[in-house]
Short mmCIF file of the C-alpha atoms (twelve columns), coordinates in Angstrom:
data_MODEL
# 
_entry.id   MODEL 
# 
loop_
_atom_site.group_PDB 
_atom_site.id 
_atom_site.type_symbol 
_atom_site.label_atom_id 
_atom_site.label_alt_id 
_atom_site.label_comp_id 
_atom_site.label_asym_id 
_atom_site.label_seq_id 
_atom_site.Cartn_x 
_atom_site.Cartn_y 
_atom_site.Cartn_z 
_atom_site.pdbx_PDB_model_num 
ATOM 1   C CA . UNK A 1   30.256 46.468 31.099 1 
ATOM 2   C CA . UNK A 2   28.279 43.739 29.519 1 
ATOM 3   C CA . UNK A 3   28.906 42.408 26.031 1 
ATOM 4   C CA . UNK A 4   27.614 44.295 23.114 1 
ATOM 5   C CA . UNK A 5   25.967 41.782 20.439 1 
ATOM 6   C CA . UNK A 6   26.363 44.109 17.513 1 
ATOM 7   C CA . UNK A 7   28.461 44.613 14.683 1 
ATOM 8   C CA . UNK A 8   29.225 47.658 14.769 1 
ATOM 9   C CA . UNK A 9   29.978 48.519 18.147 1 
ATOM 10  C CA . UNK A 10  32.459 47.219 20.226 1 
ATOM 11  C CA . UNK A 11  33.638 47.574 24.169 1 
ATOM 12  C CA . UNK A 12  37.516 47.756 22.674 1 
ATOM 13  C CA . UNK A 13  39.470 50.105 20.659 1 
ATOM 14  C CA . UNK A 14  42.444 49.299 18.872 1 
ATOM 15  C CA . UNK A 15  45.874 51.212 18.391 1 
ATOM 16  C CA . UNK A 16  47.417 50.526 14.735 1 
ATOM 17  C CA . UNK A 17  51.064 51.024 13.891 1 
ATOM 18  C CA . UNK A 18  52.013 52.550 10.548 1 
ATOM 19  C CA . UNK A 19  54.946 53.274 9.328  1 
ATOM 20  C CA . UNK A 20  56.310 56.754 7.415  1 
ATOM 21  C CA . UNK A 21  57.947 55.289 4.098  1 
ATOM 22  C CA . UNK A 22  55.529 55.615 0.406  1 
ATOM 23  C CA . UNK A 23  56.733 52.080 -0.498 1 
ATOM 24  C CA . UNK A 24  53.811 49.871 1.364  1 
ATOM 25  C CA . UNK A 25  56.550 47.045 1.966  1 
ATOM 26  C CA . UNK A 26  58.874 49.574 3.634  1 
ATOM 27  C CA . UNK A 27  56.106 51.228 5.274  1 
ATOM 28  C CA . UNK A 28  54.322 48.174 6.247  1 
ATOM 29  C CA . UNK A 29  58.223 46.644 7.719  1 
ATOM 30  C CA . UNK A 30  58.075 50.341 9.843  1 
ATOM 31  C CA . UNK A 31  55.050 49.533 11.076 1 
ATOM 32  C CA . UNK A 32  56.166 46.340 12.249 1 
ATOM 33  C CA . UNK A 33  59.339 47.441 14.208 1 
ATOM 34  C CA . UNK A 34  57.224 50.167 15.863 1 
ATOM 35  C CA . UNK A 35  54.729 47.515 16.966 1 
ATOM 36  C CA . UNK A 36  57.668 45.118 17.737 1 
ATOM 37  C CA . UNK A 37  58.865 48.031 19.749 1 
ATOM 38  C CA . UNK A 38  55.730 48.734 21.818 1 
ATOM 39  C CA . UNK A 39  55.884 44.869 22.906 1 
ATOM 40  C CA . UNK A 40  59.429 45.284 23.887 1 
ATOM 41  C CA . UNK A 41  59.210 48.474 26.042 1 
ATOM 42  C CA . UNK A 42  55.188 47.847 26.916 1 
ATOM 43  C CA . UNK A 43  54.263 51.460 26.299 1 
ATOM 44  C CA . UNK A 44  52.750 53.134 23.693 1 
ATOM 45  C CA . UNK A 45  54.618 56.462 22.451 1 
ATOM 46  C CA . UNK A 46  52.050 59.837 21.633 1 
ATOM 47  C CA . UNK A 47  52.689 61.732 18.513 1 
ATOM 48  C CA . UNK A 48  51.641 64.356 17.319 1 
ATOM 49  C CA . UNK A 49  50.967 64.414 13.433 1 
ATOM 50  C CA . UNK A 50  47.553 65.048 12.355 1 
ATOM 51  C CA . UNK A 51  46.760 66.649 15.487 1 
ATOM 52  C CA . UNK A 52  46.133 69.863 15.565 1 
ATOM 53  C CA . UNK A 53  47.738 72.389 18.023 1 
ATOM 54  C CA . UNK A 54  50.685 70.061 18.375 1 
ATOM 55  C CA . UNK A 55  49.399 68.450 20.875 1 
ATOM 56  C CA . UNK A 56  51.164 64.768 21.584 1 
ATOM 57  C CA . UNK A 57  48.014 62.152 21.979 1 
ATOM 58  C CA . UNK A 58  47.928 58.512 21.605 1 
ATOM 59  C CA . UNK A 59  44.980 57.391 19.363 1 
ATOM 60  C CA . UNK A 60  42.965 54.641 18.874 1 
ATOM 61  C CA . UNK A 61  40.004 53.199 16.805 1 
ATOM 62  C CA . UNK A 62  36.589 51.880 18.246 1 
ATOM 63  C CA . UNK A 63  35.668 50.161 14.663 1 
ATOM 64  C CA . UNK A 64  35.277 46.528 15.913 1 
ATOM 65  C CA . UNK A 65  37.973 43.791 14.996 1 
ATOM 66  C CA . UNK A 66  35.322 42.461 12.754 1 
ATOM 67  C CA . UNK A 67  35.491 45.653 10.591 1 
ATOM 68  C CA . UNK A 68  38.846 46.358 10.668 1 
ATOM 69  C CA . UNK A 69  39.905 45.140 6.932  1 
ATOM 70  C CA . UNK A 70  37.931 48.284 5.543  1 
ATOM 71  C CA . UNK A 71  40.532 50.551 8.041  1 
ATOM 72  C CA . UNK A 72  43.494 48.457 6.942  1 
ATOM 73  C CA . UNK A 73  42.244 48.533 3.277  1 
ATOM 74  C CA . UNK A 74  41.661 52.470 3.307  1 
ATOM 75  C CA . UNK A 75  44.628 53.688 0.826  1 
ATOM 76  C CA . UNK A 76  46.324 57.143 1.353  1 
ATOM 77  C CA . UNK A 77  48.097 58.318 -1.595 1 
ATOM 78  C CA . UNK A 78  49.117 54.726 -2.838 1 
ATOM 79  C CA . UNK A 79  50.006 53.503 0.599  1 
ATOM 80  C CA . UNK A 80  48.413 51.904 2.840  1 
ATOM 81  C CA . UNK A 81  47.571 54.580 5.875  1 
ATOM 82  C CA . UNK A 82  47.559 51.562 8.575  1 
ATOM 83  C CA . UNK A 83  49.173 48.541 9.150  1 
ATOM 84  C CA . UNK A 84  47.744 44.976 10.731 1 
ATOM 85  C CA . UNK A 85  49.785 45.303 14.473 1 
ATOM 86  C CA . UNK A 86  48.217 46.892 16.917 1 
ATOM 87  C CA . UNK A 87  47.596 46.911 20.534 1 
ATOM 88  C CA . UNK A 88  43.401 46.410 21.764 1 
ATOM 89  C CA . UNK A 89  42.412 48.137 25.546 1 
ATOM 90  C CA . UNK A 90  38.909 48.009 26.762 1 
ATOM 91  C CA . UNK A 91  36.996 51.095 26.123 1 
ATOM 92  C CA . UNK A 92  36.694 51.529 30.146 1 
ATOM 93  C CA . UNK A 93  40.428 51.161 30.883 1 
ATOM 94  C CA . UNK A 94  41.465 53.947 28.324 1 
ATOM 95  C CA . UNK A 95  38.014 56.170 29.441 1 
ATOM 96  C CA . UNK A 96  39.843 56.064 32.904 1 
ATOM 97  C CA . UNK A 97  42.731 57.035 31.815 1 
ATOM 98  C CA . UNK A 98  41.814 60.095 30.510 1 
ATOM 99  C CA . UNK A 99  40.889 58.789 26.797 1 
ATOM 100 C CA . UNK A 100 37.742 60.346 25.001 1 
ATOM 101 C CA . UNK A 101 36.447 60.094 21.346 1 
ATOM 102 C CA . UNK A 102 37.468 62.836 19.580 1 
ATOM 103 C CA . UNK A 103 34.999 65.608 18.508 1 
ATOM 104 C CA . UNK A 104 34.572 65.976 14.548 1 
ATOM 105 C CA . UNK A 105 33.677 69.733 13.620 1 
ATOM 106 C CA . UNK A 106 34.782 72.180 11.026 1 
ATOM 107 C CA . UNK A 107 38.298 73.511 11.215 1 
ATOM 108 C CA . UNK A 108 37.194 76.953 12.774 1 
ATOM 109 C CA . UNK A 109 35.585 75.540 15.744 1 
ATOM 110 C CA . UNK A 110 38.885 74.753 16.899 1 
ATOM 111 C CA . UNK A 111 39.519 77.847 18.769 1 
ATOM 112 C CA . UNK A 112 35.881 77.687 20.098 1 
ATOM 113 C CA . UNK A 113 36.432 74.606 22.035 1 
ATOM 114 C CA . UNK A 114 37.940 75.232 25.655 1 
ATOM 115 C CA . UNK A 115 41.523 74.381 25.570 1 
ATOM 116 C CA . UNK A 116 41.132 71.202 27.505 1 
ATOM 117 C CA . UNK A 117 38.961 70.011 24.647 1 
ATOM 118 C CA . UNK A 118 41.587 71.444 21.617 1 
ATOM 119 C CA . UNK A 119 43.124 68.079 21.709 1 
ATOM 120 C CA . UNK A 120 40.171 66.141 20.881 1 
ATOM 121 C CA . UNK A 121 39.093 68.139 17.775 1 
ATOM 122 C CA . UNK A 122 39.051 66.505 14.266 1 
ATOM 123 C CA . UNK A 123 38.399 68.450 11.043 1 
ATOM 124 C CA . UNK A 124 35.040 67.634 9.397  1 
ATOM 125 C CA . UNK A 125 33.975 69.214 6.707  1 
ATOM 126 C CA . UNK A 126 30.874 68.727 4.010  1 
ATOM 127 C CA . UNK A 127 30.110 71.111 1.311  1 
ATOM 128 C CA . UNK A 128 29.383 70.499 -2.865 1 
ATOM 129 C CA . UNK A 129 33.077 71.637 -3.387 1 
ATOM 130 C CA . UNK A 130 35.028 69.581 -1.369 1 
ATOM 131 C CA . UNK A 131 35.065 67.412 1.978  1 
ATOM 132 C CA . UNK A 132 36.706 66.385 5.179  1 
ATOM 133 C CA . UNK A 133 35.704 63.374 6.543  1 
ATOM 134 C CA . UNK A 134 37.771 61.205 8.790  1 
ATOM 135 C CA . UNK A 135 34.780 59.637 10.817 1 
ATOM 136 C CA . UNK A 136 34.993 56.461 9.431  1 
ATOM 137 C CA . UNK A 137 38.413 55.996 11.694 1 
ATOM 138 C CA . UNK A 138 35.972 56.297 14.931 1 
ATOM 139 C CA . UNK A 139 39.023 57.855 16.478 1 
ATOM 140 C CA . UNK A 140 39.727 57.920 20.220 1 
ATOM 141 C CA . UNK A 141 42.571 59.497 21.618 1 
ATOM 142 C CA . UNK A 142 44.429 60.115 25.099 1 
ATOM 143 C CA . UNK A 143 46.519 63.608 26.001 1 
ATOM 144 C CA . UNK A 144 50.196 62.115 26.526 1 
ATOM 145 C CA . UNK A 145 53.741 61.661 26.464 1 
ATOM 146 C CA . UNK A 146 53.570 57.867 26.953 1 
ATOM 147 C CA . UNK A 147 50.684 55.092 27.950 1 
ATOM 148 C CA . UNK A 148 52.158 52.508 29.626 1 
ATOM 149 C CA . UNK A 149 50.654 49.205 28.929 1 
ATOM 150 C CA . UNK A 150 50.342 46.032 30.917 1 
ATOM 151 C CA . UNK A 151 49.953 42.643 29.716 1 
ATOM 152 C CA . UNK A 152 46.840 41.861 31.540 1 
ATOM 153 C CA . UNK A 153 44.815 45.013 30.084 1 
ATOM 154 C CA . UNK A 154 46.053 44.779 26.555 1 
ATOM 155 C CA . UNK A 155 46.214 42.633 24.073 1 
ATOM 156 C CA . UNK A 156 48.440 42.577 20.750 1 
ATOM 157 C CA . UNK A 157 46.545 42.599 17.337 1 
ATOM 158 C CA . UNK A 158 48.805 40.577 14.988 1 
ATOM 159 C CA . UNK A 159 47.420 39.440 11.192 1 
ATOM 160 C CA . UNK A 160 48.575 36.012 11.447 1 
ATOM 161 C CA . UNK A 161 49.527 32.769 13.379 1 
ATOM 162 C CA . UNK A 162 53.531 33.476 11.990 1 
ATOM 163 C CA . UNK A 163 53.801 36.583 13.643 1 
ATOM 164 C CA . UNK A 164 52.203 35.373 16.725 1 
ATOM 165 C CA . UNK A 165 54.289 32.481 17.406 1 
ATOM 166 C CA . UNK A 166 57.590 35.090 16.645 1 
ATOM 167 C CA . UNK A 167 56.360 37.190 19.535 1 
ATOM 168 C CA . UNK A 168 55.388 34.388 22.049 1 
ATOM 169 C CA . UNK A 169 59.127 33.639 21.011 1 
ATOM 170 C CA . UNK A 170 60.186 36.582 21.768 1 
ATOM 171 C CA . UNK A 171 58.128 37.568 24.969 1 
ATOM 172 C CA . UNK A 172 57.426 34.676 26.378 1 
ATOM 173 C CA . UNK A 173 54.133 33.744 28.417 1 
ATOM 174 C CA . UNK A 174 54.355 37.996 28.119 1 
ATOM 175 C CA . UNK A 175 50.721 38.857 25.756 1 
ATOM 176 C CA . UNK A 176 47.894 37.877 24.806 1 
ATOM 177 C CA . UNK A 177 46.794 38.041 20.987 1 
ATOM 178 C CA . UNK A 178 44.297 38.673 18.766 1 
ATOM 179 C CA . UNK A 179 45.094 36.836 15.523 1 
ATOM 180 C CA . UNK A 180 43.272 38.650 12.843 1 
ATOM 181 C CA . UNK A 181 43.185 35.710 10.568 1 
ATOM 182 C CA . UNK A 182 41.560 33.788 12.954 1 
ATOM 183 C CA . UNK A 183 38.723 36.190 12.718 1 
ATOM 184 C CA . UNK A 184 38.486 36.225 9.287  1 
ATOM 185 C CA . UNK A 185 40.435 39.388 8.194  1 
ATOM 186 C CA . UNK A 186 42.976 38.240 6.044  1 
ATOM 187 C CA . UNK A 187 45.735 40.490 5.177  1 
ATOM 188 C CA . UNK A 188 48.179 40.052 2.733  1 
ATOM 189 C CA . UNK A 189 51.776 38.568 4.221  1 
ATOM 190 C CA . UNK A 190 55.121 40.779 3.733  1 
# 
């Protein structure tokens, strides 16, 4: 696939941790042993919160790297929603694996979609009362228990040149990284 020269496309998507606790230090130190986790087993684990049907999917985001501060900055209810570890696939390695973008559509389209589809579907909703709108996330997802990941596919996102060396420490000659502050997203340290 050749390279795209825009900003706001990109041939990856990214996988974010986050972590469950309101505090953002705790939830942010979550979202760290979950991503410390991945690297440790190489797989990445489906859930299924947010999801609707209960299906178990593991989703990603095709914003570029370039744009991800506004997803990392995007607060939910004081917290923030995502944290700076993730894991980046080519678009083409998660397409054949099964992995589609997800389809945005009002709530009661759910049951209109064919049931191999049901996973897929995100609420969207516009109207001069209220509003659904997850689209910014440019979500991605893949139907599954458990993606496997291997080292020459993937690479880890990590915010910093700290938490790089810790991992090529800890695994190493194992990943490859992206360091986000390299690229000119800085996020704030623990």
């Amino acid at each position: 696939m050749p390279t795209l020269i825009r900003d706001d496309l990109s041939n990856q998507l990214i996988h974010l941790t986050r972590g469950d606790n309101a505090d953002p230090k705790l939830n942010r130190q979550e979202a760290f042993e979950r991503f410390y986790s991945i690297a440790d087993e190489g797989k990445l684990i489906g859930g299924s919160g947010f999801i609707k049907g209960g299906y178990r999917c593991v989703c990603f985001t095709e914003a570029p790297i370039s744009k991800l501060s506004y997803i990392l900055a995007s607060a939910v209810e004081g917290a923030f929603k995502y944290a700076p570890y993730g894991v980046m696939v080519s678009k083409q390695w998660l397409f054949q694996k099964g992995g589609r973008p997800v389809i945005y559509g009002p709530g009661t389209e759910f049951d209109e979609l064919p049931e191999q589809f049901r996973y897929r579907h995100v609420r969207f909703y516009l109207s001069d009362k209220f509003t659904i709108d997850h689209t910014w996330e440019r979500e991605w997802r893949i139907k599954t228990d458990e993606l496997v990941i291997e080292p020459a596919e993937v690479a880890l996102v990590v915010p910093d040149r700290s938490v790089e060396r810790s991992f090529e420490e800890a695994f190493p000659d194992k990943w490859h990284y992206v360091v986000l502050s390299d690229l000119g997203v800085y996020v704030e340290p623990l």
